[in-house]
N, C-alpha and C positions, 0 to 999 in steps of 0.2 A: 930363526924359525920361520919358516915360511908360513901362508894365507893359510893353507892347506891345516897345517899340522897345529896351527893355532886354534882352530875349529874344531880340532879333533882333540884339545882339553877339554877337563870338565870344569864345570862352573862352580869352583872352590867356595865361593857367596855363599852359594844357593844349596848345596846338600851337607856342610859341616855341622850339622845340628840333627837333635830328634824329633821326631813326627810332634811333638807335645809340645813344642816351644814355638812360642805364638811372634817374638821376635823375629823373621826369617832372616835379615840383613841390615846393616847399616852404611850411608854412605853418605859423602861431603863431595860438593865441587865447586871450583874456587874459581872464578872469573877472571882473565888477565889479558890486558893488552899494550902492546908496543908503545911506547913512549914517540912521538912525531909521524907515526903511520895510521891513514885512516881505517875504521873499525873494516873488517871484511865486506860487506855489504858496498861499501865503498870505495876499496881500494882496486887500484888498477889489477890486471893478473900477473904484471911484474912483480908488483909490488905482493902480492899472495903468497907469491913461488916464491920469496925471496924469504920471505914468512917462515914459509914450511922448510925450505932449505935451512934456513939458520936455528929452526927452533928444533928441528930433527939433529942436527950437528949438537948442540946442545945437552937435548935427553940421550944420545951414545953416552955421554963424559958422567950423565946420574946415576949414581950408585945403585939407586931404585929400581934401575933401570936394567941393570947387568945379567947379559944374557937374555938381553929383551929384545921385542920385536917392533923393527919400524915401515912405513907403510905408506905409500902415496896413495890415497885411496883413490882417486881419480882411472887407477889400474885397473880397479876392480870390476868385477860383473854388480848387476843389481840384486842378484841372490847372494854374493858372498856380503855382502854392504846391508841387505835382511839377516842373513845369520849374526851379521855381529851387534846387530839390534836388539835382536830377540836377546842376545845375551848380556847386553844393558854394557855393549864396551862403545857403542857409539849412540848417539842420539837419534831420536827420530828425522831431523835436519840434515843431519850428517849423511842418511842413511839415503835422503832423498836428491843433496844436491852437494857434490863432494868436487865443486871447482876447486884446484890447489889445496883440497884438503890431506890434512896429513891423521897419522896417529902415531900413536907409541902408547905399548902394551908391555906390561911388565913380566916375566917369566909364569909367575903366579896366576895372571889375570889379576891380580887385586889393582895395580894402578893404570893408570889410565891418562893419555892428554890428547886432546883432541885440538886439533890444528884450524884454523881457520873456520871454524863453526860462527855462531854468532858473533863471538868475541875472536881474539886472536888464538886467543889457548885457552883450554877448558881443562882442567885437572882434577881427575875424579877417584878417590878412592873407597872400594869398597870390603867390605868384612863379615862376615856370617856373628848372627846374634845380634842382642843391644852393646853395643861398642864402642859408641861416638867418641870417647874421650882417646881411644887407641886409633882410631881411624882420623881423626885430626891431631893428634901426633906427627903421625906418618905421613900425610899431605902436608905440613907446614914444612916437612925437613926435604918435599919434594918443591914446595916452592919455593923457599930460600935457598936452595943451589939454583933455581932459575932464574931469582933477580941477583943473585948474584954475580949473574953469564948476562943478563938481560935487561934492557932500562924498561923498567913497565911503567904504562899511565897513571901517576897517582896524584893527587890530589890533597895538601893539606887539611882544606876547607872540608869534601866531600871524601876523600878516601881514594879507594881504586875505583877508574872510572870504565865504565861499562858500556857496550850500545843498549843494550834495556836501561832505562830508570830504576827499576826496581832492583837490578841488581849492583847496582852503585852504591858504593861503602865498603863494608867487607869482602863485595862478590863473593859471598857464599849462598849456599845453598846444602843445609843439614838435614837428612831424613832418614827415616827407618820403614821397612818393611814389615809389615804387620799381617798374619794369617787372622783374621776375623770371622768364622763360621758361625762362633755363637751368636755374637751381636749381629747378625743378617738374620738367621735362622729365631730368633727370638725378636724380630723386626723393633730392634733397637738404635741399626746404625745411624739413620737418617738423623735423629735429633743429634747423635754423637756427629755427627761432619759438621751442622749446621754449629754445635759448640764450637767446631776448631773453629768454621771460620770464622766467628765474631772473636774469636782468640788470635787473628792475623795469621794463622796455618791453614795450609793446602793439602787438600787431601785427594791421591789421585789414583789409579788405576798402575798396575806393572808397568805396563808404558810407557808413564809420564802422562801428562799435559795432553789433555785430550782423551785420553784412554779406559774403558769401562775396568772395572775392579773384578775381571774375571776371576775362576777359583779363590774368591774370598782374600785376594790379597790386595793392599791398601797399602801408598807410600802417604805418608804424614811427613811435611816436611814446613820449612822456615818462609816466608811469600818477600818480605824485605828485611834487607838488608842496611839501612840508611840508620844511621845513630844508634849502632848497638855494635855489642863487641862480639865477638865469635864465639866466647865461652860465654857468654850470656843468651846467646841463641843456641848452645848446645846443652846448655841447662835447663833453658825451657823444654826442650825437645824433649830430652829426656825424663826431664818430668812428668810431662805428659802420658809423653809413651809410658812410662812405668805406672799411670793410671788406667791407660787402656787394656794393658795385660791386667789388671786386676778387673777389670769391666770383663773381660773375656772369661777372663776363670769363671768368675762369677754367672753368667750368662751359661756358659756350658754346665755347670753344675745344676742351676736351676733348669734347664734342658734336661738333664740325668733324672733330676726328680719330679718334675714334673710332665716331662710328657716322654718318659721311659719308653715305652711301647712305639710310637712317633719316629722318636730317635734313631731306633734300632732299626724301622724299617724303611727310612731313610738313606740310612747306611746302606743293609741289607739291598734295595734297590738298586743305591748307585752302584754295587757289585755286579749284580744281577745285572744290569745295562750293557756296564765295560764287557764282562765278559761272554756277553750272547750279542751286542748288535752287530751291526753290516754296514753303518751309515753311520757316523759320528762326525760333528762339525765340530771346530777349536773350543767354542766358547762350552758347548754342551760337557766335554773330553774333558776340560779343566775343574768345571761345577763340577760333576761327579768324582774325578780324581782329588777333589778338595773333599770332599766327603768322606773321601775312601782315607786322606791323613787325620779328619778329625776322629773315626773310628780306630784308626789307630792309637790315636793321643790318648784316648778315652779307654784301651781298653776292650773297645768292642772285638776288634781286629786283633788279629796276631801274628806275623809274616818277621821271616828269617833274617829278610832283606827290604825291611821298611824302606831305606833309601832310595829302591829303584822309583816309588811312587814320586818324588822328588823330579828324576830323571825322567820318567813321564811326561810331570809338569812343564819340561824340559821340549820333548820329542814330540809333545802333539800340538806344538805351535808348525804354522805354516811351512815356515824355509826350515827348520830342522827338520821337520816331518818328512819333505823331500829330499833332506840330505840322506834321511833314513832311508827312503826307498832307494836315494842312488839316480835319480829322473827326476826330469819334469813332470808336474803333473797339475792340471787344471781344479778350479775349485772342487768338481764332482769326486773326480779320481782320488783327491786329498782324503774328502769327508769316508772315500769307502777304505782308502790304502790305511786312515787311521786306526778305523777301529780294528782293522784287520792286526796292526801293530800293536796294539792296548790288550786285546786275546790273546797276541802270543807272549807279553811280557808278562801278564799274569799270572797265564797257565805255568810258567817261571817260578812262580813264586809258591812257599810253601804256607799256606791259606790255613791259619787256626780256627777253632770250632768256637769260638765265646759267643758268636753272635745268637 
């Protein structure tokens, strides 16, 4: 599969669910590096390339792998290195500084290994819903055929060893994606983040690290790794998470009955916006298209083809936006070719009367 036709998947994560499930995704990435080779940062570019060569030869022979696609990212343009960001197959690192970096991408998109990033290999699997217990499954049977091929850094005393500290021991890194409209909209979340983190959980933005929590979605995930087991950090996660969906029900409900009328015209607007502006920036595109899925969660809304709102979520970040138009296009040209794109997928859609 080439660059090309890999881009032009859909993002199996992110639309296998309904507007109402507040879970959007789950995903594990496990930290790994070479046994007598210095971390990336460090190494020579021999020794990178030697990296990426041998750990590319490697993922061909994974089963997980078959019919997958492999990639020296260094090839690539800076937009095609954004598009695969925005689709959460590489990191924001990855995306910025791809000396001797490699990937390997699974048929699916579900798995993922990222080549010379922080660490040597970065192995990331992802799955639509709360999942964690299938989705580390699946990444453990992807990394035991690689140290099986590979002598990786470990450590009796500390575990597998890491260039971050924090991610030394496990190198894991367990989280889920959460749509939270109620608790924003009921300006609840702020003390709910400030819970996780004296709980030792990270709460961030689509993004990652660094990134604003646009259209009300939220990755909650594990911050250390050091003296805990893997199922004990996907136990707490998931416990967690499975309180937060009950804070969200909960939160949306008391929305429904207490500020009914609020609600509706809420909704009611961000319709009204999408489908009349002329000028639409990403962050604005996403807030209202999050509105436009809690209407539907709710009931408010009623559309044939809910999912496209998904693929929206999708289409009006930056480099997709312009993949859509087919051009480059400056920040102005974006914010107008967007909304111009948001009108016509709409006008697509068959628009129920509940509101």
């Amino acid at each position: 599969m080439t660059i090309e036709e890999l881009l032009d998947c859909p993002c199996t994560w992110f639309f296998d669910h309904h507007p109402s499930d507040i879970a959007i995704s789950s995903r594990i990435r496990l930290a790994r590096n070479l046994e007598g080779i210095p971390f990336p940062a460090h190494a020579s570019e021999t020794q990178r390339a030697e990296v990426r060569r041998h750990s590319l030869e490697v993922l061909q022979q994974n089963a997980h792998f078959e019919e997958g696609s492999f990639f020296e990212l260094d090839t690539f343009s800076d937009f095609q290195k954004s598009l695969l960001f925005e689709r959460s197959l590489i990191s924001k690192d990855l995306a910025t500084e791809a000396e001797q970096a490699g990937l390997a991408v699974s048929k699916d998109l579900r798995d993922v290994v990222m080549i010379n990033e922080e660490d040597h290999l970065r192995l990331q699997v992802m799955r639509a819903g709360l999942c964690l217990d299938e989705v580390w499954k699946e990444i453990c049977s992807v990394d035991d055929h690689l140290e099986a091929s590979m002598e990786v850094a470990f450590s009796e005393e500390f575990g597998y060893l890491t260039c971050c500290p924090t991610n030394t021991g496990t190198g894991m890194r367990a989280g889920v994606m959460l749509h939270l409209p109620g608790l924003v909209l009921m300006e609840e979340i702020r003390p709910v983040i400030r819970g996780l983190g004296k709980m030792g959980l990270a709460v961030r933005g689509m993004g990652g690290e660094g990134s604003d929590a646009d259209g009300f979605l939220y990755q909650i995930s594990n911050q250390m790794t050091l003296g805990r087991s893997e199922e004990e950090i996907i136990s707490e996660i998931q416990e967690v998470v499975g309180e937060m969906i009950t804070h969200e029900q909960n939160a949306r409900l008391r929305l429904e009955q207490s500020k009914p009328a609020w609600l509706r015209d809420r909704v009611g607007r961000a319709y009204g916006v999408l489908r009349n502006s002329r000028v639409l920036a990403s962050k604005e595109a996403l807030d209202l298209l999050a509105m436009i899925r809690l209407g539907l969660a709710l009931d408010l809304l009623e559309w044939d083809e809910s999912h496209q709102v998904e693929q929206l979520m999708v289409d009006v970040r930056p480099a997709h936006l312009q993949k859509c138009a087919s051009r480059t296009l400056n920040t102005e040209q974006r914010d107008i070719f967007r909304a111009e794109w948001v009108r016509s997928k709409l006008a697509e859609l068959k628009k129920g009367s509940r509101l």
